[in-house]
Structure formats: C-alpha cells, structure tokens
C-alpha positions as CSV (number, residue, x, y, z in Angstrom):
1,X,0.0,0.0,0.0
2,X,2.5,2.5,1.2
3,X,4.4,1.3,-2.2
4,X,1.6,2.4,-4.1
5,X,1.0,5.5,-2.6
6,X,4.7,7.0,-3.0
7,X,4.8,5.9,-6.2
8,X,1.5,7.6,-6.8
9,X,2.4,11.0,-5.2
10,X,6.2,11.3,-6.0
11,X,6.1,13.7,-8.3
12,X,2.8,15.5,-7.5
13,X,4.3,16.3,-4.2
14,X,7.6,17.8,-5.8
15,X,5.4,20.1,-7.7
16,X,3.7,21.2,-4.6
17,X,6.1,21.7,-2.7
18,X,8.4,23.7,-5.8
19,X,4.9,25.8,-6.4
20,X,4.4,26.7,-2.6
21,X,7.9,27.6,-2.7
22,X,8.0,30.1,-5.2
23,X,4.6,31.4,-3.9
24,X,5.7,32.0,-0.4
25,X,9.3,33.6,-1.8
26,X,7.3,36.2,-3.9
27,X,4.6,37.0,-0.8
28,X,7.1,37.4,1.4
29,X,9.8,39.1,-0.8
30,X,12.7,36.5,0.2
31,X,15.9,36.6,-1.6
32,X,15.9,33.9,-4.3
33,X,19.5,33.5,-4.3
34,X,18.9,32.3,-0.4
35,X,15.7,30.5,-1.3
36,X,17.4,28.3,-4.5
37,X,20.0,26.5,-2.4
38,X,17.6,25.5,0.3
39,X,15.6,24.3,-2.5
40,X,18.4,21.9,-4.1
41,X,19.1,20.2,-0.7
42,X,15.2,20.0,-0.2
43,X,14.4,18.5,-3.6
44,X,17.7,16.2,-3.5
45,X,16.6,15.0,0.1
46,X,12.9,14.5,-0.5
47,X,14.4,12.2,-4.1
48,X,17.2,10.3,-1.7
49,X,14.5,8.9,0.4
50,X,12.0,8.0,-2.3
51,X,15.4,5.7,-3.6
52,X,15.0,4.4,-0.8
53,X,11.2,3.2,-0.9
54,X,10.4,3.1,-4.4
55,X,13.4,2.1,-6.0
56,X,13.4,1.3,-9.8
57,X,16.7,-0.8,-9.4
58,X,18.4,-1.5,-6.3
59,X,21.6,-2.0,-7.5
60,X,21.5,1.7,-8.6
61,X,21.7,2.7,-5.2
62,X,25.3,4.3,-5.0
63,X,28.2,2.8,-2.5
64,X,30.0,4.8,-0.2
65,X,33.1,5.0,-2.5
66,X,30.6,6.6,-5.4
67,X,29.0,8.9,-3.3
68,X,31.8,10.8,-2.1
69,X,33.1,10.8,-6.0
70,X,29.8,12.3,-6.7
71,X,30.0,14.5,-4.0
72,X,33.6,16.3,-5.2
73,X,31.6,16.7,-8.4
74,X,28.4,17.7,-7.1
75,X,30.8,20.4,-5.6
76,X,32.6,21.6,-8.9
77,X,28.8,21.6,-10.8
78,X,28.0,24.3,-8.4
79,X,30.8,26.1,-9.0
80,X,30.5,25.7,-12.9
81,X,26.6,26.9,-12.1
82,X,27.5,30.1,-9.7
83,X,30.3,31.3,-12.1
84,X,26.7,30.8,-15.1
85,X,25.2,33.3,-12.7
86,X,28.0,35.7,-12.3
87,X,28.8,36.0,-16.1
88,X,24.9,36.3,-17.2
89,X,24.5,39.0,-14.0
90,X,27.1,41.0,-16.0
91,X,26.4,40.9,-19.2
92,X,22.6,41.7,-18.1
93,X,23.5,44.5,-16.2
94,X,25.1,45.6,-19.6
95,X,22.8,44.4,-22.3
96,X,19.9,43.2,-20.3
97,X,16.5,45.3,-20.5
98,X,15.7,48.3,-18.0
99,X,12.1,46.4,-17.4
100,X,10.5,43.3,-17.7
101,X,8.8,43.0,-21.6
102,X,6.0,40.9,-20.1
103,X,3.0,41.0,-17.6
104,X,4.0,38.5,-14.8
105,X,1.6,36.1,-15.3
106,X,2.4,36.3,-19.1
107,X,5.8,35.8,-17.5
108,X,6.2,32.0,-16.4
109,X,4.9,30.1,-19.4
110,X,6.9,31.9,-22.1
111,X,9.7,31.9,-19.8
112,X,9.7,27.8,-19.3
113,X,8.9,27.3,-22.8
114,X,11.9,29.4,-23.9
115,X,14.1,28.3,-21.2
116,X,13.6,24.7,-21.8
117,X,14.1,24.8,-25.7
118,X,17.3,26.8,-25.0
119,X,18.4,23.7,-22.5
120,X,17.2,21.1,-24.6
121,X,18.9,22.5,-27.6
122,X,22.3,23.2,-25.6
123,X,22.0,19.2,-24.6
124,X,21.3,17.9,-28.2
125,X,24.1,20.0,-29.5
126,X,26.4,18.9,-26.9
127,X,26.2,15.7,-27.9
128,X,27.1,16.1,-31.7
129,X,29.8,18.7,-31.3
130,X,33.1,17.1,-30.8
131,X,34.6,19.4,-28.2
132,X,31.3,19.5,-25.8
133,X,30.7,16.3,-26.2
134,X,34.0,15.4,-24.6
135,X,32.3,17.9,-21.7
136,X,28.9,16.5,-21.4
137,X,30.1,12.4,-21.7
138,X,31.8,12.8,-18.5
139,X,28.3,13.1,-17.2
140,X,27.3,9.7,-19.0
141,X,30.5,7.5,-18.0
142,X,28.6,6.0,-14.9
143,X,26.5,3.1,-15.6
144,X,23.7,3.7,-13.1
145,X,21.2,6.7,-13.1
146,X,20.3,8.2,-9.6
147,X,19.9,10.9,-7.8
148,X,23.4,11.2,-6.7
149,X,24.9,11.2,-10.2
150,X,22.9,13.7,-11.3
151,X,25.7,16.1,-10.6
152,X,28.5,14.1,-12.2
153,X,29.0,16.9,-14.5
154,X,32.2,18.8,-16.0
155,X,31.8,22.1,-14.6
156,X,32.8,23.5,-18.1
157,X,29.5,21.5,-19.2
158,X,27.6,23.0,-16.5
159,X,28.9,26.5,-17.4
160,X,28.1,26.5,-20.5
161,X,24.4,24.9,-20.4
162,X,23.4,27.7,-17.5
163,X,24.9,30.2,-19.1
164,X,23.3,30.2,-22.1
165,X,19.5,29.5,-21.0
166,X,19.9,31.6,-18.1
167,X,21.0,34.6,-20.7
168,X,18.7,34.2,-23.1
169,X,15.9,34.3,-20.7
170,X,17.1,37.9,-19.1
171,X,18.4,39.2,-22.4
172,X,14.8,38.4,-23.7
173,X,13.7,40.6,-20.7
174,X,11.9,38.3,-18.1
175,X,12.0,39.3,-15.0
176,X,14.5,37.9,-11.9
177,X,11.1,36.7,-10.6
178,X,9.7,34.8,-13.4
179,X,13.5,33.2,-14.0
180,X,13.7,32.3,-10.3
181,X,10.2,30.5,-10.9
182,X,11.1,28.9,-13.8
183,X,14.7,27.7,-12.2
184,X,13.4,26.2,-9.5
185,X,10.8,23.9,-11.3
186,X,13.8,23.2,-13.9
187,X,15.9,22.2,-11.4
188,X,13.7,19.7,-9.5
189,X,12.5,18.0,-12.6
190,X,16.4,17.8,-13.5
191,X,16.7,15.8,-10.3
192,X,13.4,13.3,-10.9
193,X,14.0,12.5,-14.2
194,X,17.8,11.3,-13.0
195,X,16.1,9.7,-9.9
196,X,16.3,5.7,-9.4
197,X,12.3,5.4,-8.5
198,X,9.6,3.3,-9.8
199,X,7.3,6.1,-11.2
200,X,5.9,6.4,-14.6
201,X,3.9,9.8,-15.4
202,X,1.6,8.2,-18.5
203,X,0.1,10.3,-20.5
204,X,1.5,13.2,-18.6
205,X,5.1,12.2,-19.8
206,X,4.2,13.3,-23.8
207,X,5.0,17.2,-21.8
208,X,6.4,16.6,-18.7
209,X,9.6,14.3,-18.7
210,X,9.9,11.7,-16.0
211,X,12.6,8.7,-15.1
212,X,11.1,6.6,-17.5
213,X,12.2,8.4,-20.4
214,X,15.7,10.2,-18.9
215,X,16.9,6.3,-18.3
216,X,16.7,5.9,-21.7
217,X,18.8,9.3,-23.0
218,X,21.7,7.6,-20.9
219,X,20.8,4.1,-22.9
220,X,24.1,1.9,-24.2
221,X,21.5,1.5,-27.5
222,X,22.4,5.0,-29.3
223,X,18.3,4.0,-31.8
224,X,16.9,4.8,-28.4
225,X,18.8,7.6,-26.6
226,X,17.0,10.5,-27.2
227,X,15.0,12.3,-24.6
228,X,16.8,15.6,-24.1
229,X,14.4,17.5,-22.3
230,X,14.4,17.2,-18.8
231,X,11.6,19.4,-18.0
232,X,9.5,19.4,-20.9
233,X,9.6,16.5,-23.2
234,X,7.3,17.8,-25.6
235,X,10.6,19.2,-27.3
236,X,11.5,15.8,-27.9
237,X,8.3,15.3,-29.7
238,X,8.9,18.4,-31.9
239,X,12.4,17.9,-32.8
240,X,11.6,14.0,-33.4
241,X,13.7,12.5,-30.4
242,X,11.0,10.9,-28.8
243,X,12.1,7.5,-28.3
244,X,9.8,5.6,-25.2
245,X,6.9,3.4,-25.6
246,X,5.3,1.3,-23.0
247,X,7.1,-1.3,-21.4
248,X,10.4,-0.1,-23.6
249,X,13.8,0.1,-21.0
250,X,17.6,0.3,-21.3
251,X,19.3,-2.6,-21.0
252,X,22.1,-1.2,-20.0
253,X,23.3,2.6,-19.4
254,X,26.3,4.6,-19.8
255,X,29.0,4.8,-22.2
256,X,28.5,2.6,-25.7
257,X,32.8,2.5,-25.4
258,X,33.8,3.3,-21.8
259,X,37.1,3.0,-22.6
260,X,36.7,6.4,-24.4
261,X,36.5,8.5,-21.0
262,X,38.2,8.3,-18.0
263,X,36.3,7.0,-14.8
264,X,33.9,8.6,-12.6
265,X,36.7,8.3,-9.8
266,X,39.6,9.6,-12.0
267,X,38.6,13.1,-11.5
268,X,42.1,15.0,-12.7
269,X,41.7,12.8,-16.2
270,X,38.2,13.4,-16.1
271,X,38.2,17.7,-15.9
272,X,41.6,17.8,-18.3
273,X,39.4,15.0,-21.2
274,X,38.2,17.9,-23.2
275,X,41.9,18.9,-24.4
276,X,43.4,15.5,-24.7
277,X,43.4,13.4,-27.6
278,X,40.9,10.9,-28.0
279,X,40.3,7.6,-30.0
280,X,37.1,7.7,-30.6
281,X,34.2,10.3,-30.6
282,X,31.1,8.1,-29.6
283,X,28.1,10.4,-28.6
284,X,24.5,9.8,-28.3
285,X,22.1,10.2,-31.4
C-alpha cells in the first residue's frame, strides 16, 4: 500500500512543494538566491529517500566510495553553475533590458517554454559537437542513473548549459522573478527524471519528462537515446527524439565504449578530457 501510494504522489508532491515555494518567496519578498539552495538540498533529500522506498533498481543505489566521488563533483557543478550566474549577471547589467517586456503572469509560461528549448537544444548539441561532447560524456561514464549522479557533470558543461539559458531568458527581458520561478521547477524536474524510483507519469510524460524516459537518453543502445528535455519532453516530440513506448527500458546505461573517458573516480583525467586526444568520438544520437 504505502508502495503504491509513494509511487502515486512522487512527483505531484515535488510540484507542490516547488509551487508553494515560489509562492511563499514572492509574498514574502525572500531573496531567491537564499531560497534556491535551500531548495536543491530540499528536492535532492525528498528524491534520496524516495530511492530508498520506491526504487526502480536496487543496484543503482550508490556505494559509499561513489558517493563521495559524486560529492567532489556535485561540488565543482555548483561552481560551474554560480560562475553561469555571475557571467549572465554582468552581461545583463550591460545588455539586459531596463524592465521586464511581459505582464508577470504572461511571464512563467513563455519563460519555461523558452528556457527549456534553450536547454534542450544546448543538450542535443552537446552531444554532436566534438569538443562538448568530450564535456557532457563525463556526465554519462557512470553506468547507473540516480539521484546522486545527477551532478557528475564537467563544470565546463555545467557553465556553458546555465549560461546560455539563463541569458537568453534575461536578455529576452523576463524578470529575476519569473526566471527564479522557472529555475526552480527546472531544477527539481532535473533531479526526478535522474532519480532511481519506480514512477511512470503516462500520458503526462508526452509534456512533462519523468525517469522513464531520462533512463533511456543515458541508454548503451544510441536507436533509443534521445529524450533531451528534462523538463518538458514535448521538445523531444517536436524535434523527433522521442524514443519511449510502453514497457520499452535500457538494458544497459552509460558509455556505448567506456574505454573512451576516463572513470567517474579519475577526477584530474576526467576535468583535463576535453583537451586531450581521444580515439574515438562516440556520442548519443
């Protein structure tokens, strides 16, 4: 029973709880920048548990040994992410709009709409061009999907992505309030879709990606890794790399030849990748 439940209300509670968030910040005039963190540790927590009680595989759980690997790089992605911020702060002080361009409630829907076609086509793109690739494919060289690896992530990669969806949105000329909104959500459907829990959104998945379909964009088979979008999958739909049907699962995830990145734990060989020869350039389709 209790199985059924959590699996039930997963991912309607994360929504909830991200929505009550951003409601309460904006009432109450909190700072964002405060508010986001709290956020991450929230949303990471609340998805660590759910492992825990729903689990899709167990033996995606992480060890001890590749949780304080993840950890280091969980560290370094929030560095790549705060120097994002720092950079797009700048140039939008520069370039940026005097005033927001839209009513607020005009706001949130264009803003995750644009937002999430600017990450999705960062993430497609990053796995075609040579030189990103051999960013982003540090993020695929483990060979489980969960919460913790999430942030396995070159913090080049991380850079990058951020900074170019977090620009576009203020150069556009949403408002710190709308982009807040709109990060939040993004960044708590980044963490379900990478969680290890037995959920399945249905229908709901054709917009909204979930687990289901983010296993298989880390797929060993390249005819079924697509699924960029981890916030709105109806991008995948649009751009034709919609790969899941019912009852269809990776075999196997990770690498297609792991020999062409370092490990996970080789973290010097895995941040200096990007400028070293390689032998092979295997990517995602």
């Amino acid at each position: 029973m209790l199985y059924a439940i959590a699996r039930r209300l997963a991912h309607p509670l994360l929504l909830l709880g991200v929505l009550s968030t951003a409601v309460v910040t904006l009432r109450l005039h909190w700072a964002p920048d405060r508010v986001s963190p709290l956020v991450l540790v929230a949303v990471i927590g609340y998805l660590a548990v759910l492992e825990r009680v729903i689990p899709y595989r167990t033996d995606w759980h992480p060890t001890r040994r590749e949780l304080g690997w993840y950890s280091v790089y969980f560290v370094l992605s929030m560095v790549g992410g705060g120097l994002a911020q720092g950079l797009v702060a700048a140039l939008v002080e520069l370039l940026g709009p005097a005033h927001p361009a839209l009513p607020f409630a005009a706001e949130i829907p264009l803003a995750l709409l644009v937002g999430s076609l600017g990450d999705y086509l960062v993430h497609r793109w990053s796995h075609r061009n040579r030189w990103l690739w051999r960013l982003h494919g540090v993020h695929h060289v483990p060979e489980k999907v969960n919460v913790a690896n999430n942030g396995v992530n070159h913090f080049l990669d991380v850079l990058v992505a951020q900074s170019v969806v977090q620009l576009s949105l203020a150069l556009i000329g949403f408002s710190a309030d709308s982009v807040f909104v709109v990060g939040i959500f993004v960044m708590a459907q980044g963490y379900f879709v990478h969680a290890n829990i037995d959920v399945h959104l249905g229908p709901l998945g054709h917009v909204l990606a979930g687990p289901e379909l983010h296993r298989l964009h880390h797929s060993t088979d390249l005819a079924e890794a697509g699924h960029y979008a981890s916030d709105l999958s109806l991008w995948d739909h649009v751009f034709g790399s919609y790969t899941w049907r019912p009852g269809r699962v990776p075999t196997a995830v990770g690498l297609t030849d792991p020999a062409a990145f370092p490990t996970t734990g080789e973290l010097g060989a895995s941040l200096l990748h990007p400028w070293r020869r390689v032998r092979t350039t295997e990517q995602s389709v």
